[in-house]
KEKE-3310 file (N, C-alpha, C; in steps of 0.2 Angstrom, whole numbers, plus 5000, padded with zeros to 4 digits):
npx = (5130:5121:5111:5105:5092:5085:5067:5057:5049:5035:5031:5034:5024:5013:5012:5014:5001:4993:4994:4987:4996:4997:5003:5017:5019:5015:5028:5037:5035:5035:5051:5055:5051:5038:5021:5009:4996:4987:4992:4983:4970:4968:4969:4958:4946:4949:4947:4933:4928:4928:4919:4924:4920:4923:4939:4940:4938:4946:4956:4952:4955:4967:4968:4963:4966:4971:4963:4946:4936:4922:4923:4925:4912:4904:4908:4905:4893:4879:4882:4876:4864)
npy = (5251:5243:5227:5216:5204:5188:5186:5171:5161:5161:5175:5181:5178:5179:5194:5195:5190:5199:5211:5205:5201:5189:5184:5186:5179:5165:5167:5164:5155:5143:5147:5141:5129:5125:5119:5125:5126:5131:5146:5146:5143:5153:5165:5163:5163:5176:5182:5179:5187:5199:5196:5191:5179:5169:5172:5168:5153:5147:5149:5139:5126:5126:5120:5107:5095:5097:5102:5099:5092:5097:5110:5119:5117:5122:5134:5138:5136:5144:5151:5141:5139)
npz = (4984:4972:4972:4962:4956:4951:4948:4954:4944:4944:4951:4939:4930:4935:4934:4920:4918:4922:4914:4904:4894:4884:4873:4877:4888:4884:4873:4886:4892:4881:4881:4893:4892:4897:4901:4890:4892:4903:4901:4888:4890:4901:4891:4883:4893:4895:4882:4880:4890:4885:4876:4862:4856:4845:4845:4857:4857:4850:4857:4867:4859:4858:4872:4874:4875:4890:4899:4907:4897:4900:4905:4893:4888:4895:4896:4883:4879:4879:4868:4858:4859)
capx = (5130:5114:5110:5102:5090:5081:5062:5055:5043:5027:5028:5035:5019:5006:5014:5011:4996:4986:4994:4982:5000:4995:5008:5023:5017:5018:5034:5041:5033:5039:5058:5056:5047:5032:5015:5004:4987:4984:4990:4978:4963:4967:4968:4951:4943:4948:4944:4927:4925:4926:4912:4925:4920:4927:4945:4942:4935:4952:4961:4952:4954:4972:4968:4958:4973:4976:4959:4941:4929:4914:4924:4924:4907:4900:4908:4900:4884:4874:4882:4873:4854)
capy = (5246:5237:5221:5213:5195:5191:5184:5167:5161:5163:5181:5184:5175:5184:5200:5195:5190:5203:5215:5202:5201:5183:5181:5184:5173:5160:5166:5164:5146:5140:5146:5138:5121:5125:5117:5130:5125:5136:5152:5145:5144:5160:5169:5160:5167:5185:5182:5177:5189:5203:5195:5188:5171:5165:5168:5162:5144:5145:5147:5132:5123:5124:5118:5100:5087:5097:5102:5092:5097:5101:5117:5121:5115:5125:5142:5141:5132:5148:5153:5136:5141)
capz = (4980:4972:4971:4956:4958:4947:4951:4951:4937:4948:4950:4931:4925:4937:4931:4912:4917:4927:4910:4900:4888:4882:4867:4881:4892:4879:4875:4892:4894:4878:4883:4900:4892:4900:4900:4888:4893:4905:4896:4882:4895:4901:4886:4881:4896:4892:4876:4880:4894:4880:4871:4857:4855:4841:4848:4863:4853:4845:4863:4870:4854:4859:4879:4871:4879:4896:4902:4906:4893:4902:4905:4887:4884:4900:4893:4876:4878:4875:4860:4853:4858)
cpx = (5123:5115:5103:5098:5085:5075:5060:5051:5037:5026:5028:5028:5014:5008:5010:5003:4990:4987:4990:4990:5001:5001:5015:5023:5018:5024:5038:5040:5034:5047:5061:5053:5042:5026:5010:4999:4986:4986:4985:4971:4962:4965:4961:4946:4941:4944:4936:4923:4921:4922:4917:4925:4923:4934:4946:4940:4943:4956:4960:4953:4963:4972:4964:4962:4975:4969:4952:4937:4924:4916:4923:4916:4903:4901:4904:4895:4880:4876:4879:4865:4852)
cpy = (5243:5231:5218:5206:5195:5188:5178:5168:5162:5169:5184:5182:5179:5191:5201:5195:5195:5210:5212:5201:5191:5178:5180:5181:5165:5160:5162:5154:5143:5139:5141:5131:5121:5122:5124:5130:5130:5143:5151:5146:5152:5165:5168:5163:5174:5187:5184:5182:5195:5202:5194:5179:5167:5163:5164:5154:5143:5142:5139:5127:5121:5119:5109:5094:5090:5099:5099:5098:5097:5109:5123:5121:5122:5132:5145:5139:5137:5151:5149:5136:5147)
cpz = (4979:4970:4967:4957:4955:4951:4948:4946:4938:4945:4945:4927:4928:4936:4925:4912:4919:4920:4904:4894:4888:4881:4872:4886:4890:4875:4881:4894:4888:4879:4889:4899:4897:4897:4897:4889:4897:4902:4892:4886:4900:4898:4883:4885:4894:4887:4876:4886:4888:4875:4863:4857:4849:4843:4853:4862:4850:4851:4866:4868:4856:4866:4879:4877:4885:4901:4901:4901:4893:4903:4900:4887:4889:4899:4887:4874:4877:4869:4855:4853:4858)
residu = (UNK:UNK:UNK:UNK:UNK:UNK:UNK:UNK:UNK:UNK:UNK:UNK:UNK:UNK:UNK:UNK:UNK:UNK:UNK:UNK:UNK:UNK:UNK:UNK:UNK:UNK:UNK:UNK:UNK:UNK:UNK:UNK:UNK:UNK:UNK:UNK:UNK:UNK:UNK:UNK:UNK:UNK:UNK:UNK:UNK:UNK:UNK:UNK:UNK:UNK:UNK:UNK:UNK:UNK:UNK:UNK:UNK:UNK:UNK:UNK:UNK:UNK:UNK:UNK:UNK:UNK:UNK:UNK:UNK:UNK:UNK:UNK:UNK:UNK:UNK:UNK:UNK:UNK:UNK:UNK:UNK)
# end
């Protein structure tokens, strides 16, 4: 006989996460009424690691009311000199 369980929400997000799948991530934490800043700050990082700055300016555009904004300013201070 098997036995079926399902897994907390941790390890269902660090799954989503280490697949880079952004968009289900934010599914899953709208379903659950989760706090979406940090997917948005995640997704902004990645964004930003693969050298797309515009989206990642979107993501953290979304992260304004949950994160300090030295964090923003300190990721994209060289794209302004």
């Amino acid at each position: 006989m098997t036995r079926l369980a399902e897994k907390p929400t941790a390890p269902k997000l660090v799954l989503l996460y280490e697949k880079h799948l952004y968009s289900f991530v934010l599914l899953f934490a709208y379903a659950q009424s989760l706090d979406t800043t940090d997917v948005h700050r995640h997704h902004g990082d990645y964004l930003y690691e693969k050298g797309d700055y515009e989206g990642a300016t979107k993501e953290y555009l979304q992260t304004i009311s949950g994160i300090r904004g030295g964090y923003v300013v300190c990721k994209v201070r060289h794209l302004w000199s």
